[in-house]
C-alpha positions in Angstrom: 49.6 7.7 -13.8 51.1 6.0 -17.1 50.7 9.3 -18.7 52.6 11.4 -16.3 55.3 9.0 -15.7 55.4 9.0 -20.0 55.7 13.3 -19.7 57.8 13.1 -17.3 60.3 11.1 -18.6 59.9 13.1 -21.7 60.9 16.0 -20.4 63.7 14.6 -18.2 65.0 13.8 -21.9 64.6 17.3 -23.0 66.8 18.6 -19.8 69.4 16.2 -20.7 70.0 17.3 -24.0 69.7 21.0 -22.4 72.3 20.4 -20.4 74.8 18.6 -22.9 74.2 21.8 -25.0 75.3 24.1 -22.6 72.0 25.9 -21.8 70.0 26.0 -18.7 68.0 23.8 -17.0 65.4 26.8 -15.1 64.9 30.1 -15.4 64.5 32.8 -12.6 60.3 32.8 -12.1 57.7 35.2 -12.2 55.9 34.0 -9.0 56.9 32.7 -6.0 60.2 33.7 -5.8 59.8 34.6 -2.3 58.7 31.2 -0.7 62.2 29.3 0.9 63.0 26.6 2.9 61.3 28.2 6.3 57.6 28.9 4.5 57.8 25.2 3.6 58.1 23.8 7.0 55.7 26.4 8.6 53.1 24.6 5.8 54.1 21.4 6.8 53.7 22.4 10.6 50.2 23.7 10.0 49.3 20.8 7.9 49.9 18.7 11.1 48.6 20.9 13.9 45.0 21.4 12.8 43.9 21.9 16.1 44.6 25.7 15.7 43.3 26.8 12.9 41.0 28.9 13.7 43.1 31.0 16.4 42.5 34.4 15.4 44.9 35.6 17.7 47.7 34.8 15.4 45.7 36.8 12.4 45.3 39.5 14.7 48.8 39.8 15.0 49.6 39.5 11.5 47.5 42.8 10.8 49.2 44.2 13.8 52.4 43.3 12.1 51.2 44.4 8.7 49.6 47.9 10.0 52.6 48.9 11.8 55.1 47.7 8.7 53.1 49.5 6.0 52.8 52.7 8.6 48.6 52.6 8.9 46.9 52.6 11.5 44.4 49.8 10.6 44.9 46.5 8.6 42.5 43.4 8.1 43.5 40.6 6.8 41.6 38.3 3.5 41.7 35.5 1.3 42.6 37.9 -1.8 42.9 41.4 -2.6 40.1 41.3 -5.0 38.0 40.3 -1.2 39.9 43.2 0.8 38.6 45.7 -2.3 35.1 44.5 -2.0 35.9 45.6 2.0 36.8 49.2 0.8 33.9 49.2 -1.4 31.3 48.5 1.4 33.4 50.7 4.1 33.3 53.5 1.5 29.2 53.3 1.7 29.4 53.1 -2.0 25.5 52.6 -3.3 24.4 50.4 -6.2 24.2 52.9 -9.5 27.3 55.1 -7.8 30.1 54.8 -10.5 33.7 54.8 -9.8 36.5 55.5 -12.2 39.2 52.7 -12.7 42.4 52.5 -14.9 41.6 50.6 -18.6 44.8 48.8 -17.5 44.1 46.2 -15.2 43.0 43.1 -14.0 39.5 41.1 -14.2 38.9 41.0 -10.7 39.2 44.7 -9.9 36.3 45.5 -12.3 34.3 42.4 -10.7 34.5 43.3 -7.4 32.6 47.0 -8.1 30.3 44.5 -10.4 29.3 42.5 -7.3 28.5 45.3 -5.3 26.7 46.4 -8.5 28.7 49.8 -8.4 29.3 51.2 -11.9 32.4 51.7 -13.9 33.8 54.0 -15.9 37.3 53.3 -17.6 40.1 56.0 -17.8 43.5 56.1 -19.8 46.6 55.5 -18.1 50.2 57.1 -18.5 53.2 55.3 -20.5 55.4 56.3 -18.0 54.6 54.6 -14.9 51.4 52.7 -16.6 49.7 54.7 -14.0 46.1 56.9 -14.2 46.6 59.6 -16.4 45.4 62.5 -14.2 44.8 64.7 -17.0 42.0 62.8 -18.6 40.2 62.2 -15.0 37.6 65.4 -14.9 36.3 64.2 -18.3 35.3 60.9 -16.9 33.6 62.6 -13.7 30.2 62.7 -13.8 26.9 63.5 -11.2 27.0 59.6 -10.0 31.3 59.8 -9.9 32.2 59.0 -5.8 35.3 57.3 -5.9 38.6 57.0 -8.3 40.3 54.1 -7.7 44.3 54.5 -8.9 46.7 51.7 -8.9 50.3 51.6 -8.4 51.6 49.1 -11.0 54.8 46.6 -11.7 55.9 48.3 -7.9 56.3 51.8 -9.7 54.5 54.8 -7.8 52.5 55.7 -10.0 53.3 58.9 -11.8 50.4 61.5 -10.7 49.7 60.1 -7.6 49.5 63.8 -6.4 47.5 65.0 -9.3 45.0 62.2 -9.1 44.5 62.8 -4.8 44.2 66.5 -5.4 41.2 65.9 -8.0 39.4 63.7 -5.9 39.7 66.2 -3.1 37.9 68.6 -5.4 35.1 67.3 -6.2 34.7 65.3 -3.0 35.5 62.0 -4.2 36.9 58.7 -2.2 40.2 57.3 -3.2 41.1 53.8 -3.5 44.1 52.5 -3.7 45.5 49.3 -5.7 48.6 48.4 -4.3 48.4 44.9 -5.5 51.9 45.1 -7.2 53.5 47.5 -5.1 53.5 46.9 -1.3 56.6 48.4 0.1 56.8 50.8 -2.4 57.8 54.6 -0.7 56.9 57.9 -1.9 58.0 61.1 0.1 58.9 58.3 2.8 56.1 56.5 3.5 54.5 53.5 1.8 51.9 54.0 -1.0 48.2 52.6 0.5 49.1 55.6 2.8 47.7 58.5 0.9 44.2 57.6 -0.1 41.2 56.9 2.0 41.5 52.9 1.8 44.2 50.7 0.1 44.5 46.9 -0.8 47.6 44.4 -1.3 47.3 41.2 -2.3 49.9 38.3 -1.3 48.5 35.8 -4.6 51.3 34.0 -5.6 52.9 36.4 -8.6 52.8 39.3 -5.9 55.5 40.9 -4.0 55.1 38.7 -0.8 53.3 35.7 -0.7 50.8 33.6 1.0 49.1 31.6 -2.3 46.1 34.0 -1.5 45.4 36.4 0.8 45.1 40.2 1.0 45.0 42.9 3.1 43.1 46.1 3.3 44.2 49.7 5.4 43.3 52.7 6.1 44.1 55.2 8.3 40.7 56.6 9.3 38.6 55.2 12.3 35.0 55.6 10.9 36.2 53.5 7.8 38.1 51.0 9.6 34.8 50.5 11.9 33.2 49.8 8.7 35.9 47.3 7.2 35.7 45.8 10.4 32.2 45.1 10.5 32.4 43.9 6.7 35.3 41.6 8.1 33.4 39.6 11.0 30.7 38.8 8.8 33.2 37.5 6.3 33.6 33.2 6.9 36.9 31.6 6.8 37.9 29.3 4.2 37.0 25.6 5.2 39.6 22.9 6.1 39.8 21.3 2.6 40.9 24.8 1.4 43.0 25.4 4.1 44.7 22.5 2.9 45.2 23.6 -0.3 46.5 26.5 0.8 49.3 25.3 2.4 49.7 22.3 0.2 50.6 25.0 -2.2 53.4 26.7 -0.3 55.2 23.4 -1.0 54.2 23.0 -4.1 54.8 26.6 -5.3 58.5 26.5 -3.4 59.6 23.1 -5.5 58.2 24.1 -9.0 59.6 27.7 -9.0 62.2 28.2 -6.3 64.0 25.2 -5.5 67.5 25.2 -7.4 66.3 21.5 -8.7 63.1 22.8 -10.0 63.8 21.4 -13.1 62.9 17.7 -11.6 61.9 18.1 -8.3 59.2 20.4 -9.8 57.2 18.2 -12.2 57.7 15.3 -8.9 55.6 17.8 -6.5 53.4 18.9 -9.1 52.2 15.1 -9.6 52.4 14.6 -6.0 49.9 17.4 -5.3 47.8 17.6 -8.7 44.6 17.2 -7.0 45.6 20.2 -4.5 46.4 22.6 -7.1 44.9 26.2 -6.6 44.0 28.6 -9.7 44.7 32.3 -9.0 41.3 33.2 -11.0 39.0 31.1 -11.6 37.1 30.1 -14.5 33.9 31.8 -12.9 35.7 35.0 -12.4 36.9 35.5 -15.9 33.1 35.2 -16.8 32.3 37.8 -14.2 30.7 35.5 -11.8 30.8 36.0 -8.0 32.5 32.3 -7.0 31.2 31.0 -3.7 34.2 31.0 -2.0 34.3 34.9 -2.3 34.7 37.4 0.6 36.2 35.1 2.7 38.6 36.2 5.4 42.3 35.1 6.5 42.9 31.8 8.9 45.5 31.1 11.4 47.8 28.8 9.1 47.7 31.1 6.1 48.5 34.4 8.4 51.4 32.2 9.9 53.0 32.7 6.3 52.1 35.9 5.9 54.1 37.0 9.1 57.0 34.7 7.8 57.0 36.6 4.8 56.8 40.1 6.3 59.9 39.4 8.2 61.5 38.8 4.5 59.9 41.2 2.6 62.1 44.5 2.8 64.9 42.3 2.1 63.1 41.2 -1.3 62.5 44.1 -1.8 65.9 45.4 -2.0 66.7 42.8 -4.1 64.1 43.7 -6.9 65.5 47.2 -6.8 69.2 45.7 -7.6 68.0 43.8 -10.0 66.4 46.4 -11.9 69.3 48.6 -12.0 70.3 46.3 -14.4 67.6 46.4 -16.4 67.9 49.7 -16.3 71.5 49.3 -18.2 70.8 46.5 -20.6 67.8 49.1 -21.4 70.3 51.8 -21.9 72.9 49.4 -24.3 69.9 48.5 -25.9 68.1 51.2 -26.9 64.9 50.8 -24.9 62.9 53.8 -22.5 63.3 52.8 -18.9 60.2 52.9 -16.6 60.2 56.3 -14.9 60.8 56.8 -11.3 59.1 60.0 -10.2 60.7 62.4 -7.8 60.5 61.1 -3.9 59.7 57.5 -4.8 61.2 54.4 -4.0 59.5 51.1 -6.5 59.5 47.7 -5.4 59.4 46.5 -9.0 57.6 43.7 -8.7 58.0 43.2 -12.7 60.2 45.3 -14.9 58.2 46.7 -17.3 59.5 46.9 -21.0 58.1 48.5 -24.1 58.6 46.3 -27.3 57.6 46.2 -30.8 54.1 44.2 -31.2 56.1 41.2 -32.9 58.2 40.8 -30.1 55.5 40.7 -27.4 53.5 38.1 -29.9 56.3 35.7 -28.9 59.3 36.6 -26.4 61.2 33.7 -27.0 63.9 36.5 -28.5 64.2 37.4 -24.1 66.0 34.0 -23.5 68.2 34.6 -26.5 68.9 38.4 -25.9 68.4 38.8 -22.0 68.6 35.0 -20.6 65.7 35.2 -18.8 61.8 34.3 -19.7 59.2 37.2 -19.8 56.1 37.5 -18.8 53.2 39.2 -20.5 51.2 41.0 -18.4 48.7 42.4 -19.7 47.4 40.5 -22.9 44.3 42.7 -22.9 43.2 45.7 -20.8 40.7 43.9 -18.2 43.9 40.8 -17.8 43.6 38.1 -18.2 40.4 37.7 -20.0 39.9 39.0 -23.9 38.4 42.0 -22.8 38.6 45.6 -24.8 38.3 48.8 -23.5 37.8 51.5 -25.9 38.8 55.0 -25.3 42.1 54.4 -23.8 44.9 54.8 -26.9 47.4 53.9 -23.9 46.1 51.1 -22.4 45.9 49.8 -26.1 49.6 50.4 -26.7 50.5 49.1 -23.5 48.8 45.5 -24.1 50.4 45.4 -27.6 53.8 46.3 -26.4 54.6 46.0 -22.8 56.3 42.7 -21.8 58.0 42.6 -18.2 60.9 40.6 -16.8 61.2 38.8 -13.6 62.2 41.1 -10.6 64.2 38.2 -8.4 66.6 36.4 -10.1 68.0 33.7 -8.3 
């Protein structure tokens, strides 16, 4: 307790001399940015009333809600989107030895959950423009075990051969997944992505576009498949109490370190106030490829109660992102640096703003606050994020995790 009383005065100090100097005391965040005042005493009610946790009415209305938003016809609700994948995987019949292709852009738990189901696969370049599949390496990768392509939409841009990559798989008979981890709400030809494919997930982990701590959700607009997430979903347990706990322990937390407008103090008093609460996104166990035991786990009453809080917020969020990046998109034009493209009949979310620097400048950002006021984040450090993981094969992907840096998509 000395100790944290020791930091914190420490950096109490630090913010003073901040603010005598003239420069700020917070920056906009990366995460979280959509939690307020209301998700905080919807934890707080929960927290109180755990009588009902395990009313899977409320759940049920939550995919209702989150079906009829995202126009599908079918939604199920998780504890991640890396757990609503593994779903798609099993409703897709996929075997053990069957192979899938995947971007060589992407993040650790996308590759693990094909890993669990001991599916095989095989990594494919992306595009610069969108950070997207590149759809004209994908019939090179196919092979006699191929069944599935899984695409991604990422930083909320629709990914630029979304077409392309559909009409391949239709070719040679192959499943599409869809990764719409960074992009829910995102629109192309007036419908939201997820909507095109034979099964999509989102993901509501706390850097995402809405946000429930953890959670995710998986769609799809065929009735065999849904049968089969379904069946998938009802043998899936729900998280235990002490999680449950943390769950909700963390919409306060999360709201007071990077929301609040007195983050600066208020945050380091919550985050000492619930240390012992604190939830990782990915844990040690899946950066080493191991299936946790918590895995596969589906959605409880309190966390869907936030979910449906932040559905009712979400297209207004979104709207805000867009603004926001039509300023990026200026400073990118006074400054000399390519704007992320934003293919014909799409509408991004931008969840980040994606940015193409020189190697130096992504090895440390602290030029951002200097030049842009604002901190940056550095998805991806390598091409299976966040572990140090290569790929080889992919020139693109390589590029992309020496160069691309991305800056926050809410401000204040």
């Amino acid at each position: 307790m000395l100790s944290s009383i020791t930091s914190f005065g420490i950096n109490q100090a630090k913010n003073l001399v901040k603010f005598f100097l003239g420069k700020p005391l917070t920056y906009p965040s990366l995460g979280s940015m959509t939690l307020d005042k209301d998700d905080v005493r919807i934890a707080k009610t929960w927290l109180k009333n755990k009588a009902k946790w395990n009313d899977d009415s409320l759940v049920a209305e939550y995919e209702r809600m989150f079906a009829k938003w995202n126009g599908s016809k079918y939604a199920f609700a998780f504890m991640g989107g890396r757990v609503a994948l593994s779903s798609c995987i099993f409703a897709l019949d996929l075997q053990p030895g069957d192979e899938v292709i995947l971007p060589g852009y992407t993040c650790v738990v996308v590759p693990n959950a094909f890993q669990f189901a001991d599916i095989k696969t095989k990594f494919c370049d992306i595009e610069l423009d969108t950070y997207g599949l590149d759809a004209s390496l994908i019939e090179d990768k196919i092979g006699p075990q191929t069944k599935a392509i899984m695409l991604h939409h990422l930083y909320g841009l629709v990914c630029r051969d979304y077409e392309k990559i559909i009409n391949i798989a239709k070719k040679h008979n192959l499943k599409i997944i869809e990764d719409c981890s960074h992009s829910t709400g995102a629109k192309y030809k007036g419908h939201n992505v997820g909507n095109y494919g034979d099964v999509a997930f989102y993901s509501s982990e706390q850097s995402k576009v809405f946000n429930t701590i953890q959670g995710g959700v998986a769609v799809t607009n065929n009735k065999f498949i849904a049968d089969k997430i379904k069946s998938y979903y009802l043998k899936a347990g729900l998280p235990d109490a002490a999680w449950i706990e943390k769950q909700l322990s963390n919409v306060i937390l999360n709201y007071f370190q990077y929301k609040h407008p007195q983050r600066w103090w208020m945050g380091e008093v919550m985050r000492f106030r619930y240390k012992k609460m604190h939830l990782v996104s990915t844990t040690h166990e899946e950066e080493c490829g191991i299936q946790p035991v918590h895995y596969g786990r589906r959605m409880p009453a309190p966390v869907a109660a936030i979910g449906i809080n932040q559905l009712k917020k979400i297209d207004r969020y979104n709207s805000l992102r867009r603004q926001n990046a039509r300023k990026w998109d200026g400073w990118c034009e006074n400054n000399g640096y390519d704007k992320p493209l934003i293919i014909n009949d799409s509408v991004p979310v931008y969840l980040r703003y994606p940015l193409m620097v020189l190697p130096e400048k992504k090895r440390n950002t602290s030029w951002v606050i200097d030049e842009i006021g604002v901190r940056a984040g550095i998805w991806f450090r390598s091409h299976i994020h966040p572990v140090d993981r290569s790929v080889n094969g992919c020139p693109n992907a390589d590029r992309a995790v020496q160069r691309c840096i991305n800056l926050p998509g809410l401000m204040e």
